[in-house]
Backbone of each chain as ProteinMPNN parsed JSONL, in Angstrom:
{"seq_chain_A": "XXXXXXXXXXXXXXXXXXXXXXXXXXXXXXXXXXXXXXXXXXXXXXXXXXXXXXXXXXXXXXXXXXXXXXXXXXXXXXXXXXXXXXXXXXXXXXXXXXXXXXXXXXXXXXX", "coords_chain_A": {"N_chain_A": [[97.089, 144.241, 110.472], [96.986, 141.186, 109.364], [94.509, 139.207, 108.073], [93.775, 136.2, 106.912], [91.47, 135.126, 103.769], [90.905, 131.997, 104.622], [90.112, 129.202, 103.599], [90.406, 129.998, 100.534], [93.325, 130.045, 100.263], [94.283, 127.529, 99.072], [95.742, 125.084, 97.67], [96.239, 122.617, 95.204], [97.962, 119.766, 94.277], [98.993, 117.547, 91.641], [101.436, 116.294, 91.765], [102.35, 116.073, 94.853], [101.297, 115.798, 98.098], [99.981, 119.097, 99.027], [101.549, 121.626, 101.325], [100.234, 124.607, 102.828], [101.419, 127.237, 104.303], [99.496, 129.522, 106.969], [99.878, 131.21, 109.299], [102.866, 131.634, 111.149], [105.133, 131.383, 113.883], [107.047, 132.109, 116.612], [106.558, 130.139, 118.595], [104.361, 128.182, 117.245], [103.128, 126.548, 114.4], [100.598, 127.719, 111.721], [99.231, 125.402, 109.128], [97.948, 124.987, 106.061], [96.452, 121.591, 104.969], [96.911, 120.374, 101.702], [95.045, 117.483, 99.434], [94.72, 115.557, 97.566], [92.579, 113.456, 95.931], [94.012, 110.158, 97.009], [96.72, 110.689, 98.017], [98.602, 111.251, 100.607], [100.026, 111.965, 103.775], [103.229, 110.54, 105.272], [103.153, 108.466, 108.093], [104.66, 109.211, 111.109], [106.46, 110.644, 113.594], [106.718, 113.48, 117.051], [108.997, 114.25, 118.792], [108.738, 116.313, 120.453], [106.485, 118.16, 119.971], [103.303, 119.35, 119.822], [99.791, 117.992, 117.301], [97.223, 119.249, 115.771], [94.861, 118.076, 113.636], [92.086, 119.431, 112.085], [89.419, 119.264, 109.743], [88.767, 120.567, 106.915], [87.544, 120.207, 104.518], [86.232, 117.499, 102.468], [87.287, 113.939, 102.941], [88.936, 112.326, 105.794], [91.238, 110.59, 106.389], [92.657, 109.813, 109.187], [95.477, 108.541, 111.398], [96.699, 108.076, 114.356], [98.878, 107.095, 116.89], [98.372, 103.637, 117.066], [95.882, 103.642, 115.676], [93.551, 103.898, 113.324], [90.897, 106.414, 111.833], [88.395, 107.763, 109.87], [87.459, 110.984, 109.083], [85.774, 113.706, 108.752], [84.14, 116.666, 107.158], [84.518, 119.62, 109.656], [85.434, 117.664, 111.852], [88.233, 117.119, 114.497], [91.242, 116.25, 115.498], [93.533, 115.204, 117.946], [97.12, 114.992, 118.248], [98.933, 113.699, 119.732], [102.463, 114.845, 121.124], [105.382, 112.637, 119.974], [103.456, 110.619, 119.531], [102.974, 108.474, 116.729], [101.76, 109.865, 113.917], [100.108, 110.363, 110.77], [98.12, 110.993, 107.512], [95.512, 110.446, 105.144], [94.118, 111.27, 101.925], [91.141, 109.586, 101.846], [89.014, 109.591, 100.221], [86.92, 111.062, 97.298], [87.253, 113.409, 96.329], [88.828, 115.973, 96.663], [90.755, 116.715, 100.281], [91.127, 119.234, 102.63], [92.714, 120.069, 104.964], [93.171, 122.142, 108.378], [96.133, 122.491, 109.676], [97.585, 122.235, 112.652], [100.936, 122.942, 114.911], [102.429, 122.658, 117.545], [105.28, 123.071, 119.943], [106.807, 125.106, 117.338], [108.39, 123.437, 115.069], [110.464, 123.874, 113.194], [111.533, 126.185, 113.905], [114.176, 127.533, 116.006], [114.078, 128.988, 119.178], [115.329, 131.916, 120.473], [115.554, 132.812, 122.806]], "CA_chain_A": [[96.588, 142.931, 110.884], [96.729, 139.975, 108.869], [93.217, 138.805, 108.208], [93.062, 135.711, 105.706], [90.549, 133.784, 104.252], [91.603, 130.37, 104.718], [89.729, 128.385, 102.098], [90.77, 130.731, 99.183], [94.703, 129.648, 100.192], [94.319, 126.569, 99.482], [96.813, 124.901, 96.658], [96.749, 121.179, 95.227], [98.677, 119.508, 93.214], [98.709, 115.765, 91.026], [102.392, 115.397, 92.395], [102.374, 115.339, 95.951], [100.542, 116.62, 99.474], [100.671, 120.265, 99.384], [101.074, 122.269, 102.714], [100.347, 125.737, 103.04], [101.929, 128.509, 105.537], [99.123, 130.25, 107.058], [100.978, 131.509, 110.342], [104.007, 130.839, 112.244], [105.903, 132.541, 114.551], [108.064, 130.655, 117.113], [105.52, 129.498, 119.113], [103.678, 127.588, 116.511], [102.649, 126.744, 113.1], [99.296, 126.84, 110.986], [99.188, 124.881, 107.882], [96.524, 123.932, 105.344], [97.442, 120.344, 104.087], [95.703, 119.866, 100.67], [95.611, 116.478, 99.088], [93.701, 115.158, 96.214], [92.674, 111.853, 96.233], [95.272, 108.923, 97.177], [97.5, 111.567, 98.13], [99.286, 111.105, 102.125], [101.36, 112.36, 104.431], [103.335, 109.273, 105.706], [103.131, 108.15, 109.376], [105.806, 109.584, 111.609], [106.469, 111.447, 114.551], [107.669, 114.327, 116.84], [108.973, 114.213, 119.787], [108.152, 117.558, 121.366], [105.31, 118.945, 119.43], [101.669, 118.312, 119.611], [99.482, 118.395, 116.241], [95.953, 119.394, 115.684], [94.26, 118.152, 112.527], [90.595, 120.298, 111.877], [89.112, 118.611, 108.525], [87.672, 121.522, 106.611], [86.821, 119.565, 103.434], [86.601, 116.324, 101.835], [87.297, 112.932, 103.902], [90.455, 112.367, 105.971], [92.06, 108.772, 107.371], [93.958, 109.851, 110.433], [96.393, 108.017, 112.041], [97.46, 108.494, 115.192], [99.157, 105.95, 117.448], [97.694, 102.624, 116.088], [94.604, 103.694, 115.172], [92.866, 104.801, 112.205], [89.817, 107.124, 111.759], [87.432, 108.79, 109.052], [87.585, 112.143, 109.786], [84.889, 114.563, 107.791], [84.557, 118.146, 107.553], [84.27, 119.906, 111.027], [85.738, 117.129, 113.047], [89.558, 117.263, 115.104], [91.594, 115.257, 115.563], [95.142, 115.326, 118.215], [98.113, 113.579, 117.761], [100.107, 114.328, 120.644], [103.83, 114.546, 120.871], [105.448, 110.897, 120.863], [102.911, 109.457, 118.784], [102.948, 108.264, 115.167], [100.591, 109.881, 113.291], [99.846, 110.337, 109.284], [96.953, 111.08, 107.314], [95.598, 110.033, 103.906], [92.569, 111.299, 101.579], [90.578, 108.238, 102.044], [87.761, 110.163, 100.015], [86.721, 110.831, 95.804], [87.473, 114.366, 96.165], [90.156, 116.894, 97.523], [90.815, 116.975, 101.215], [91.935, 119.963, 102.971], [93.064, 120.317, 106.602], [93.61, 122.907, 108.981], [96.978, 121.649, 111.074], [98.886, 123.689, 113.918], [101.222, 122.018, 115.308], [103.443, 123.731, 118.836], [105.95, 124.697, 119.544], [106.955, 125.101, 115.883], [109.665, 122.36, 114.793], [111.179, 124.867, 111.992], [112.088, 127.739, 114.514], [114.928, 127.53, 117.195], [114.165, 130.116, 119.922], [116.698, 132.389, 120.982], [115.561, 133.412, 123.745]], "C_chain_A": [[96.256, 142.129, 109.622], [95.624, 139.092, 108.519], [93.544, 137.587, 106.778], [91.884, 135.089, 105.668], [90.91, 132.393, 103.885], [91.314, 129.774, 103.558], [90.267, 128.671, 100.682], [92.467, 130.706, 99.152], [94.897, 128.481, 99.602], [95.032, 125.965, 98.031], [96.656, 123.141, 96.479], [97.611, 121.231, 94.332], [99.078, 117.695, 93.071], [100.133, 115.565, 91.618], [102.853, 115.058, 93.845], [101.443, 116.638, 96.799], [101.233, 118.057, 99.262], [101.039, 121.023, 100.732], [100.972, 123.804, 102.319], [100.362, 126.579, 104.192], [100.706, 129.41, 105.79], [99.843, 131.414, 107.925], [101.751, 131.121, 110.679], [104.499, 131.925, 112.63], [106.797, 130.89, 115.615], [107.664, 129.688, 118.129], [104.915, 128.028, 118.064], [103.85, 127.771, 115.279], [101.424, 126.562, 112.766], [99.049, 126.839, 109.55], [97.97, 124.889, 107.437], [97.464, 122.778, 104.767], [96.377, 120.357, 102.881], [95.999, 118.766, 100.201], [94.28, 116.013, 98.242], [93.558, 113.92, 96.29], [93.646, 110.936, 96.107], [96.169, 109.618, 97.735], [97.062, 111.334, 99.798], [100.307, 111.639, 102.44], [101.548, 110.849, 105.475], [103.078, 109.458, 107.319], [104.537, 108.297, 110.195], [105.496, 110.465, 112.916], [107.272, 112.462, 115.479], [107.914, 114.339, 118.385], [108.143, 115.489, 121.054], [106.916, 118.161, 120.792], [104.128, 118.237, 119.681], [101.098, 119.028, 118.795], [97.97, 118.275, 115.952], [95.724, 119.21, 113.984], [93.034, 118.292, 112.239], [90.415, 119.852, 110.321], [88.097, 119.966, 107.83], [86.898, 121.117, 105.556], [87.511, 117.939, 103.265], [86.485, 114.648, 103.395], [89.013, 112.531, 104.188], [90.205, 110.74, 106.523], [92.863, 109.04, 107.59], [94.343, 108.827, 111.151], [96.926, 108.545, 113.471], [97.382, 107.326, 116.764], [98.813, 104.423, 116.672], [96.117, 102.318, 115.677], [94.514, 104.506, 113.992], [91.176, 105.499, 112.181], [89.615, 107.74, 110.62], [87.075, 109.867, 109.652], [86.728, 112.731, 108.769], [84.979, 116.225, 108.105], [83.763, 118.784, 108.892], [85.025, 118.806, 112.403], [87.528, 117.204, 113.079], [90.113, 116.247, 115.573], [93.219, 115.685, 116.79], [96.48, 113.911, 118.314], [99.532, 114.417, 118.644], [101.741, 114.042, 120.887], [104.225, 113.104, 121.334], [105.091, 110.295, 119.888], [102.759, 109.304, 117.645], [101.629, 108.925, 114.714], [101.031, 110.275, 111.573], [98.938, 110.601, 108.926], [96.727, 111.182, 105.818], [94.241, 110.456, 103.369], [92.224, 109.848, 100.975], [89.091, 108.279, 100.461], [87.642, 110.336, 97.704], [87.08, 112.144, 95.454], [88.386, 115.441, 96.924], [89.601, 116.804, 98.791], [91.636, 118.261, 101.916], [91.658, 119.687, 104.347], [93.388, 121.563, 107.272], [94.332, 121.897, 109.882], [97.801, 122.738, 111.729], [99.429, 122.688, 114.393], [102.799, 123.118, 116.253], [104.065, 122.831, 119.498], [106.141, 124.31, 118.144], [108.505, 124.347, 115.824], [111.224, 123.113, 114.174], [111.857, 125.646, 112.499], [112.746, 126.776, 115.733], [114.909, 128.342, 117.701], [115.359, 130.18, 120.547], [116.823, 132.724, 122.198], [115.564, 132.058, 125.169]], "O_chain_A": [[95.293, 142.44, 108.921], [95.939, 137.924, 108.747], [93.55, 138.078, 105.649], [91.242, 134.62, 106.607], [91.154, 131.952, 102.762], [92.076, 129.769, 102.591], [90.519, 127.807, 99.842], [93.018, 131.244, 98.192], [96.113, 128.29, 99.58], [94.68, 126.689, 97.099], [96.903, 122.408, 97.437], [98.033, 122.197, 93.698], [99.337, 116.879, 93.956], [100.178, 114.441, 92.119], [103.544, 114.075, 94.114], [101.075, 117.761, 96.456], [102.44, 118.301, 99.278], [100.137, 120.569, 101.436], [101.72, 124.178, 101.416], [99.419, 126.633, 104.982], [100.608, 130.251, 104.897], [100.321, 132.408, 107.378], [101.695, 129.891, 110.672], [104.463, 133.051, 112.134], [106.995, 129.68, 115.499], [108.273, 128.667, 118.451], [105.222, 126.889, 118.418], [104.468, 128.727, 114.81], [100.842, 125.564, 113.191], [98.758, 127.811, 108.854], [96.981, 124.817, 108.166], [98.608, 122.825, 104.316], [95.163, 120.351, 103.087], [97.205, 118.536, 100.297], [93.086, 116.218, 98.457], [94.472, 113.234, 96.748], [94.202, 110.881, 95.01], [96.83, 108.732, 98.277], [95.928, 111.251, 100.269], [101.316, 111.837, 101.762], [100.695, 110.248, 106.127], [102.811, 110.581, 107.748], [105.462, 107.53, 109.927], [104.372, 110.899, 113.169], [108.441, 112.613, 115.123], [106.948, 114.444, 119.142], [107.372, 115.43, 122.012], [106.337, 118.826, 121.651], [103.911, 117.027, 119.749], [101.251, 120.25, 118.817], [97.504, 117.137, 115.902], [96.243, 119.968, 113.165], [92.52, 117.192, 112.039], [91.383, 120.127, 109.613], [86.955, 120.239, 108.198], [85.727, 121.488, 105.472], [88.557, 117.401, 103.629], [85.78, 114.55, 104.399], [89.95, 112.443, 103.394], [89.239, 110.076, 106.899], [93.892, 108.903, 106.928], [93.444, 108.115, 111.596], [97.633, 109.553, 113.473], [96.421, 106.924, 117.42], [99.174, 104.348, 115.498], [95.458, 101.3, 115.465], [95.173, 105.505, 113.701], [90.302, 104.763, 112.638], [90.584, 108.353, 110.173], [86.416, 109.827, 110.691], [86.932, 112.207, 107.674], [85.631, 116.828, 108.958], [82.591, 118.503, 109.139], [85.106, 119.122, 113.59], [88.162, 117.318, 112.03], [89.462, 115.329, 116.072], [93.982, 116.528, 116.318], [96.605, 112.689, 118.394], [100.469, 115.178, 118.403], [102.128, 112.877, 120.791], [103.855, 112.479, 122.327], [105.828, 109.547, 119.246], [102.193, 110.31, 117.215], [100.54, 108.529, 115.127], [102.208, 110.441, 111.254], [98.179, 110.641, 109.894], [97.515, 111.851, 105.149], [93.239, 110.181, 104.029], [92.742, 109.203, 100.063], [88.494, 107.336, 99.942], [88.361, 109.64, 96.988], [87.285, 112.284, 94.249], [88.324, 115.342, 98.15], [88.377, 116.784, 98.915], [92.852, 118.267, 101.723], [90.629, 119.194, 104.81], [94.084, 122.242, 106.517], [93.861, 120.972, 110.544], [98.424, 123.732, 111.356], [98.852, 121.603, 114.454], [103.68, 123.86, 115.821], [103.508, 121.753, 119.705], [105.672, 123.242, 117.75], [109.509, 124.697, 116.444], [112.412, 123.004, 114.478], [112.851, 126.038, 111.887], [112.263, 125.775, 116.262], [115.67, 129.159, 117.183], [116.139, 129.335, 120.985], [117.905, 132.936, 122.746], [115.571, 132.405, 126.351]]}, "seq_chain_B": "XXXXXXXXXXXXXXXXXXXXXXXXXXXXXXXXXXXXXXXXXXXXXXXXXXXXXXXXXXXXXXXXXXXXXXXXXXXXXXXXXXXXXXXXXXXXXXXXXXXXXXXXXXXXXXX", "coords_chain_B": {"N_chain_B": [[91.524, 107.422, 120.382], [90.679, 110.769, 120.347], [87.902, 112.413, 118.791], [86.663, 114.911, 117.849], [83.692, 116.436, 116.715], [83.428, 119.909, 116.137], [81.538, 121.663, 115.828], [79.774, 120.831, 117.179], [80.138, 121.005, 120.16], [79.682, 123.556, 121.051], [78.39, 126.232, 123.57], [76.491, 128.149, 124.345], [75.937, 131.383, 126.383], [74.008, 133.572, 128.422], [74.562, 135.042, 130.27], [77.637, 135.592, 129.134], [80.494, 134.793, 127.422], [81.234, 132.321, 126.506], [83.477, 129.817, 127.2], [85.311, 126.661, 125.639], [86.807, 124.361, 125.735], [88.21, 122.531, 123.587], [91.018, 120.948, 122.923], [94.051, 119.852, 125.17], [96.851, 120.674, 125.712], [100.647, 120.604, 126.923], [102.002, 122.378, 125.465], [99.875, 123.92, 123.969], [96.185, 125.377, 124.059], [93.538, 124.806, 122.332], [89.972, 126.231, 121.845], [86.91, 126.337, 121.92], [85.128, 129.746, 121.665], [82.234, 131.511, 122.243], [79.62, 133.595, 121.863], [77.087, 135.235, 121.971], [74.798, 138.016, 120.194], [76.771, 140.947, 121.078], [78.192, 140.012, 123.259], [81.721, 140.119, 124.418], [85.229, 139.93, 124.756], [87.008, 141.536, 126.555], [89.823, 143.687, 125.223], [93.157, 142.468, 125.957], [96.654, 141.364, 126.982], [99.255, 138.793, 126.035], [102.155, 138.292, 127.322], [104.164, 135.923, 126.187], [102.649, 133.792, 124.439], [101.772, 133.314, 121.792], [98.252, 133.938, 119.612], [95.885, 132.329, 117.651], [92.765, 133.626, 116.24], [89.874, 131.482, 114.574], [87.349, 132.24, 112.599], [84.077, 130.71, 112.954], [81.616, 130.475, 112.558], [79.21, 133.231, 112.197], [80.212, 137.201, 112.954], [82.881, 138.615, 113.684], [84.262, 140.925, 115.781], [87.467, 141.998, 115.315], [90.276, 142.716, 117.35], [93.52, 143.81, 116.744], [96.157, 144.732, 118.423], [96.257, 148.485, 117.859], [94.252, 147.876, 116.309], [91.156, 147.376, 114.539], [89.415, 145.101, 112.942], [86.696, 143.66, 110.902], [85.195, 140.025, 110.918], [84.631, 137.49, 109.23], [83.169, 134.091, 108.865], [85.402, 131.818, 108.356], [87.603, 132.734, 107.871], [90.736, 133.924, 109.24], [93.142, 135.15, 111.897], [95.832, 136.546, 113.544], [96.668, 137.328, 116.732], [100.044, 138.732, 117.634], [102.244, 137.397, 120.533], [102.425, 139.57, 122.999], [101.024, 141.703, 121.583], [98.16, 143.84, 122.002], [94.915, 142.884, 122.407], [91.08, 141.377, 121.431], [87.981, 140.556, 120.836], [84.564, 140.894, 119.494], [80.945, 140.445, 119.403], [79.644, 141.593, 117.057], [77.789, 140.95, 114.991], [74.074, 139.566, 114.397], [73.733, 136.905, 114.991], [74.709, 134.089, 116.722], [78.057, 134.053, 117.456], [81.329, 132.016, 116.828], [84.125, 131.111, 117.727], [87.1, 129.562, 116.725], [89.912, 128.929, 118.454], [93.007, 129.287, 119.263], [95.958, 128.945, 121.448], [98.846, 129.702, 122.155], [102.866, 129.396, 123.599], [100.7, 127.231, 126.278], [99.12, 129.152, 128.681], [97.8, 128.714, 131.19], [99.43, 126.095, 132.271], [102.5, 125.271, 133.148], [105.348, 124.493, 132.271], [107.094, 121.088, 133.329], [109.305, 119.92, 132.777]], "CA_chain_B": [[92.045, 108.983, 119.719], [89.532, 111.36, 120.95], [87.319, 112.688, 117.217], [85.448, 115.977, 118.161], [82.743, 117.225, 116.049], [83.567, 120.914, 117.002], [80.522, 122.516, 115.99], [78.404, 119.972, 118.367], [81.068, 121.524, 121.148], [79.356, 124.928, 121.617], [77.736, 126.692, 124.876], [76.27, 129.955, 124.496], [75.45, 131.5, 127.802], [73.649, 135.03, 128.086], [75.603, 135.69, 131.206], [79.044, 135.911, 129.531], [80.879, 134.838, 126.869], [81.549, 130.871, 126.926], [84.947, 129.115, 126.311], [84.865, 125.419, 125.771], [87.918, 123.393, 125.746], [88.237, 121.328, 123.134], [92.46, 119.726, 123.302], [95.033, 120.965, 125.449], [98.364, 119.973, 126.773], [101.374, 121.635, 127.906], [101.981, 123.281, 124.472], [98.63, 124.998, 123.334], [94.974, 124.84, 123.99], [92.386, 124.994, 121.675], [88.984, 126.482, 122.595], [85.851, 127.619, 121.141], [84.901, 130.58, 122.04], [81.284, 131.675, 122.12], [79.842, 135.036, 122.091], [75.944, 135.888, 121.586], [75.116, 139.596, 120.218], [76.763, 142.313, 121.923], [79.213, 140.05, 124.14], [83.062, 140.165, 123.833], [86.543, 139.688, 125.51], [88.123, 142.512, 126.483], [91.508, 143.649, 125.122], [94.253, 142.244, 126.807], [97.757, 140.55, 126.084], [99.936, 137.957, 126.582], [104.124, 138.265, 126.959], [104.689, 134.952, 126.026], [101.953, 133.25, 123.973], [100.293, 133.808, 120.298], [96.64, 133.483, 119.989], [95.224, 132.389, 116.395], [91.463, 133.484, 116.107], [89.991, 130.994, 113.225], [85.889, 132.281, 112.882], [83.651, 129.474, 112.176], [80.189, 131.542, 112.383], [79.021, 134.874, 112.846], [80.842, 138.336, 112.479], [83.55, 139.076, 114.47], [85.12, 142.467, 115.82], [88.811, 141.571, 116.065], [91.318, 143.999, 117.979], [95.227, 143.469, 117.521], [97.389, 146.158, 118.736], [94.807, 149.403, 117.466], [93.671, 148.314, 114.56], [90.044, 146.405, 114.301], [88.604, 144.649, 111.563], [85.613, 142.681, 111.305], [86.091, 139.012, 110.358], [83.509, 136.333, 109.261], [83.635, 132.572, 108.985], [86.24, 131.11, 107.297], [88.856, 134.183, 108.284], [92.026, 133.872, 110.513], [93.945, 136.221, 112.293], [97.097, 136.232, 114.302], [97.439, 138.306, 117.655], [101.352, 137.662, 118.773], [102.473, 137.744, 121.84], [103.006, 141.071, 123.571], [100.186, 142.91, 121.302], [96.662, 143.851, 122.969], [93.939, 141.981, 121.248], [90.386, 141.328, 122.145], [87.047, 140.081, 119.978], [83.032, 141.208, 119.872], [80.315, 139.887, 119.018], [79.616, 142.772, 116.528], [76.598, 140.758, 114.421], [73.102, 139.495, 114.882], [73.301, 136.389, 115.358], [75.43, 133.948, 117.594], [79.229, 134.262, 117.073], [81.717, 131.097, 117.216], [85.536, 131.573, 117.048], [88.455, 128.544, 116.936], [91.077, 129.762, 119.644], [94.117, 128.116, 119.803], [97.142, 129.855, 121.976], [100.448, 128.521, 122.344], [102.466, 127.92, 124.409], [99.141, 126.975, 127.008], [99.43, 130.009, 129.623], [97.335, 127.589, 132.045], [100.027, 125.165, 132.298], [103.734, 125.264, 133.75], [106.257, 122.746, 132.16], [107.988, 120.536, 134.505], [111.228, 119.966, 131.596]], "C_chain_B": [[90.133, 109.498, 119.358], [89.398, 112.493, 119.193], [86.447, 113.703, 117.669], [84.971, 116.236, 116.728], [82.579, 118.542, 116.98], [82.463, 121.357, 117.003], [79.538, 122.001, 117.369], [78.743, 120.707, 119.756], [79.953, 122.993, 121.59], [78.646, 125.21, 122.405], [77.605, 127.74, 124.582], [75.505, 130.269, 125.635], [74.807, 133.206, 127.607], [74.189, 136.195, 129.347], [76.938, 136.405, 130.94], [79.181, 134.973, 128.356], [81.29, 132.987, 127.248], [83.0, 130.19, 126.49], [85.02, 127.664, 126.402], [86.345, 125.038, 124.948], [87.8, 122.562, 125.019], [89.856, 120.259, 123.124], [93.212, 121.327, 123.998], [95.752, 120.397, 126.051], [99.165, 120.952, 126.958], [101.948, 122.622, 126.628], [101.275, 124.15, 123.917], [97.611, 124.755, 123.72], [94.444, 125.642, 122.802], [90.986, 125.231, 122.104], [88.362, 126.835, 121.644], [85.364, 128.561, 121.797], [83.445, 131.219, 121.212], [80.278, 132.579, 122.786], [77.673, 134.991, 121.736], [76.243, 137.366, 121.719], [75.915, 140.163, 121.002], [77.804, 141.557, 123.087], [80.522, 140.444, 123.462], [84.001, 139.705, 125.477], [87.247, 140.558, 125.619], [89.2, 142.572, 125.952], [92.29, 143.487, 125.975], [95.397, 141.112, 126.504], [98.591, 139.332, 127.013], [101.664, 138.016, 126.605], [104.533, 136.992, 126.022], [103.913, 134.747, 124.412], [101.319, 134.236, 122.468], [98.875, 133.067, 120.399], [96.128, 133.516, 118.345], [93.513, 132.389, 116.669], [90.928, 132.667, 114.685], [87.936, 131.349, 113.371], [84.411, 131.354, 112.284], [82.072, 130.085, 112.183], [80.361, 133.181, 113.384], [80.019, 136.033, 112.343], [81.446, 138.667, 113.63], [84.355, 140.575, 114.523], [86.286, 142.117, 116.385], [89.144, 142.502, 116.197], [92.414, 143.293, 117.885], [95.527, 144.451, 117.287], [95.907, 147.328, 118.305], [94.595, 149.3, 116.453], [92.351, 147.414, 114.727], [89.74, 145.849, 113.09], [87.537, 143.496, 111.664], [85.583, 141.19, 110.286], [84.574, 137.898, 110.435], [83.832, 134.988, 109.053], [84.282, 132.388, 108.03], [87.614, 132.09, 107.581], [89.386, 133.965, 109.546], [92.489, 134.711, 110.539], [94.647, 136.169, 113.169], [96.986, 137.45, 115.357], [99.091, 137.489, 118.403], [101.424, 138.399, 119.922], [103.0, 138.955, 121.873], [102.015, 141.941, 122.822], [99.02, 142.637, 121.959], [95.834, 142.799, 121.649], [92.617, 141.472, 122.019], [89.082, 141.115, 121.069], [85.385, 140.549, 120.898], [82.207, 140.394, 119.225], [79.639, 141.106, 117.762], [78.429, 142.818, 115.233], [75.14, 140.649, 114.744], [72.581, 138.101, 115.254], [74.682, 135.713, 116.386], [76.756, 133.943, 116.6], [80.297, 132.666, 117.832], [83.429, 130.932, 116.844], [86.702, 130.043, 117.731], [89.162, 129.277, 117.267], [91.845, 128.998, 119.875], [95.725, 129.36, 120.225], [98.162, 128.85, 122.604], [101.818, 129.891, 122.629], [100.929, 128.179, 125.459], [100.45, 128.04, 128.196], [99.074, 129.274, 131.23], [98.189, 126.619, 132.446], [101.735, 124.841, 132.484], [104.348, 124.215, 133.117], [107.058, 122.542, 133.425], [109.088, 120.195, 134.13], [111.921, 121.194, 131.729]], "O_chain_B": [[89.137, 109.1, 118.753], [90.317, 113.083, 118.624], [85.309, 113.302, 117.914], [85.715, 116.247, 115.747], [81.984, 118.583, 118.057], [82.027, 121.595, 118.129], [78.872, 122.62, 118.199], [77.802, 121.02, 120.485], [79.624, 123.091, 122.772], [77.714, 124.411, 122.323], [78.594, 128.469, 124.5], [74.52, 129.595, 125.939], [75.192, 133.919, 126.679], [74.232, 137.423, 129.415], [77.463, 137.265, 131.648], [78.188, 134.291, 128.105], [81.611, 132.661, 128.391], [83.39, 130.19, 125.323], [84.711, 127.32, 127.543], [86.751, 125.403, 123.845], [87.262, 121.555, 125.478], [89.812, 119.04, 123.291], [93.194, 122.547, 123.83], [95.44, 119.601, 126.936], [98.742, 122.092, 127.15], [102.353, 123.727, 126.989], [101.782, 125.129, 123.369], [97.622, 123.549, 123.968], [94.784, 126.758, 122.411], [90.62, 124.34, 122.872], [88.792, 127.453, 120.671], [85.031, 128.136, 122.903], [83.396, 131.405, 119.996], [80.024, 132.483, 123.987], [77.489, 134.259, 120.763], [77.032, 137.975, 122.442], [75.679, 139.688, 122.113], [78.305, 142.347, 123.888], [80.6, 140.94, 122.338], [83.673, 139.373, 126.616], [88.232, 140.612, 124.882], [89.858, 141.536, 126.048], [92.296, 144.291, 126.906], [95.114, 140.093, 125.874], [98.549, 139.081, 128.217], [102.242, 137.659, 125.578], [105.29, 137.227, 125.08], [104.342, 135.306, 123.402], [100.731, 135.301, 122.281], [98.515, 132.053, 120.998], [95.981, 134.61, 117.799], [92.961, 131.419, 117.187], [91.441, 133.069, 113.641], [87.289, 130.705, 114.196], [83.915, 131.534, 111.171], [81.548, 129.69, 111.141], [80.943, 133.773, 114.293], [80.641, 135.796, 111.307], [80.767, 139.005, 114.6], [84.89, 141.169, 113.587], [86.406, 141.917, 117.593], [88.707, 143.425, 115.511], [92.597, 142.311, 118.605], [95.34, 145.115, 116.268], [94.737, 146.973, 118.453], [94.629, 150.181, 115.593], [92.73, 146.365, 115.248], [89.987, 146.565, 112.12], [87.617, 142.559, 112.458], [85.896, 141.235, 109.096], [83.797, 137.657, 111.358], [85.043, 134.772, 109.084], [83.932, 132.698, 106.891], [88.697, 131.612, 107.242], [88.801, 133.844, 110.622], [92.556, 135.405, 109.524], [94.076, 135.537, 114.057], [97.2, 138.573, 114.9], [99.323, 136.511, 119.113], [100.961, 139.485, 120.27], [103.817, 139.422, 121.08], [101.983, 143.079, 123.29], [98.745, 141.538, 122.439], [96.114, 142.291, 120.563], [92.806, 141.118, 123.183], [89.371, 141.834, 120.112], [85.078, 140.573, 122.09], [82.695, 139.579, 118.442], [78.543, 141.306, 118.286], [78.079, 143.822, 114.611], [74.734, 141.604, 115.406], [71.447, 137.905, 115.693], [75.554, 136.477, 116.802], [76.698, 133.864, 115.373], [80.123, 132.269, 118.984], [83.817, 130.645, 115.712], [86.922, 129.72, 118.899], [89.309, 130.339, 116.661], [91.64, 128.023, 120.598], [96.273, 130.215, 119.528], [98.207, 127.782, 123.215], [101.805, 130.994, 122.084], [100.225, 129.182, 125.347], [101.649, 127.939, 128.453], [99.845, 129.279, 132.189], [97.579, 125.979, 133.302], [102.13, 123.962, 131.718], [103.974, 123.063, 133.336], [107.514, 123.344, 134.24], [109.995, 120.097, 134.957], [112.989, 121.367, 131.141]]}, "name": "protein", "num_of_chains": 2, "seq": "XXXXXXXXXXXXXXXXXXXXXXXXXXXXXXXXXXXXXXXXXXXXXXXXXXXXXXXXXXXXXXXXXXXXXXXXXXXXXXXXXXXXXXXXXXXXXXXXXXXXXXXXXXXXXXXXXXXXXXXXXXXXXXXXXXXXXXXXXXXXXXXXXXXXXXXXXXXXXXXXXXXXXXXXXXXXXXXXXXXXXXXXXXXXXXXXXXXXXXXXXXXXXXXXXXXXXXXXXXXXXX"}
């Protein structure tokens, strides 16, 4: 069994949004997004998936549909299939995220 | 676009083990799951569905397949579908675990 600890994955970097692979299988995925200040993932969307963004640090500005929000650590956010969403550190210091986002885009089930 | 503050989310009951819905559509729910001392969730599996435990307080006794390990805040762990799996409350004080299973077993697509 697989046990991590989340926080201690966690990866930036000065040239763009990192993500990191915690799980996936074909069900799902769960990322960390890290992002250092100014640092975004653009606004886009998916048709079939729906995407949970959990703010574990820092300050987020989610997007989703035509709204924007300040997101802090502990609060969630969904951005259900369909709708544009994005998300930008709004904040003075690294942002990380916990995101899952099902079924998983990456995997074509065979079954 | 609905902004939970998860921690605010929690129900601890002394009857039974509490699960509190925080998003869910026809792909995954998310739940907290909330345990004082000495409760738990039996082992038991799913064919279909993975179940990420993410532990945001307390000390957890995870079960996948026969192996246990005890898991504190900030620590994820993957049961996939088809292995047993099942969580305790195994500290002293209350216990609070992010539960997100995909696809949602609750929920039939109509596509």
């Amino acid at each position: 069994m697989l046990n991590l600890e989340v926080f201690k994955q966690r990866i930036f970097s000065k040239e763009k949004m990192r993500k990191v692979n915690l799980f996936e299988t074909s069900n799902f995925f769960c990322d960390l997004y890290c992002l250092v200040p100014g640092q975004s993932q653009k606004p886009h969307k998916h048709d079939e998936a729906d995407k949970i963004y959990y703010v574990l640090e820092g300050e987020a500005i989610i997007q989703v549909g035509k709204e924007e929000q300040v997101c802090s650590a502990g609060q969630m956010v969904l951005a259900p299939a369909g709708e544009e969403h994005g998300v930008r550190n709004g904040g003075r210091g690294n942002l990380t995220l916990l995101v899952i986002m099902a079924p998983n885009p990456n995997v074509r089930k065979t079954s």
